[in-house]
N, C-alpha and C positions, 0 to 999 in steps of 0.2 A: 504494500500500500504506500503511493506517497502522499505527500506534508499537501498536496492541494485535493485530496480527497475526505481530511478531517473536519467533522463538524464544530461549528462552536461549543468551549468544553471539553472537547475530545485532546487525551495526548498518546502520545507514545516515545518512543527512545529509538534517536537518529542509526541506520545502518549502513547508511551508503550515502553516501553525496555525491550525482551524477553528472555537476558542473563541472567548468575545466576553464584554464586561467585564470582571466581577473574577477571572474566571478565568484569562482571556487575558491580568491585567494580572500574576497572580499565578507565571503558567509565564513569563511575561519576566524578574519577578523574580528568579527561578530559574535562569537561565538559556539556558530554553528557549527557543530565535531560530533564524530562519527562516537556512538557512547550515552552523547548527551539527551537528559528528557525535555523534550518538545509539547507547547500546550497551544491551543489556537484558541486564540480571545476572542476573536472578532471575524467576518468578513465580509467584505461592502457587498450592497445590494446586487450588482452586478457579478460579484464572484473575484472584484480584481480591485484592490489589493487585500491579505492575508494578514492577521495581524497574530503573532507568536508570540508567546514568553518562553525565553529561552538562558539558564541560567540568572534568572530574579529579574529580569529586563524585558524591557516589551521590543519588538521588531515588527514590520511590516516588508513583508516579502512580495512583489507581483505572483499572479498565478504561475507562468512559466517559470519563475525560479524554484517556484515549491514545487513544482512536479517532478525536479529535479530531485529532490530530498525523498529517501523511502526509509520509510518506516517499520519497527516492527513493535505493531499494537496490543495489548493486552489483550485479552479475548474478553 
């Protein structure tokens, strides 16, 4: 599952990040590491942008960056 199929609410703990370069250098900055528990607070009407707590901090991700992020959910 990835990070733009989770509902408001919903988390789970990062296992892949399927960016590459400055994007990929830019969600480590962030972050965003392969380990860490992911919570999705919010998502605009539209479905774009994504708003995440990630290590005690809030982020807002575009949809296409989260798709990139997969998850593995709690059942």
């Amino acid at each position: 599952m990835n990070l733009a199929m989770l509902k408001p609410g919903q988390s789970g703990r990062i296992s892949h990040i399927g960016a590459l370069g400055p994007l990929k250098r830019r969600l480590m900055d962030m972050g965003v590491l392969v380990g860490e528990e992911v919570k999705v607070e919010k998502v605009a009407p539209l479905g774009d942008p994504i708003e995440i707590t990630v290590k005690s901090y809030n982020l807002s991700l575009r949809k296409r960056e989260a798709e990139g992020i997969l998850l593995e959910v709690p059942k």
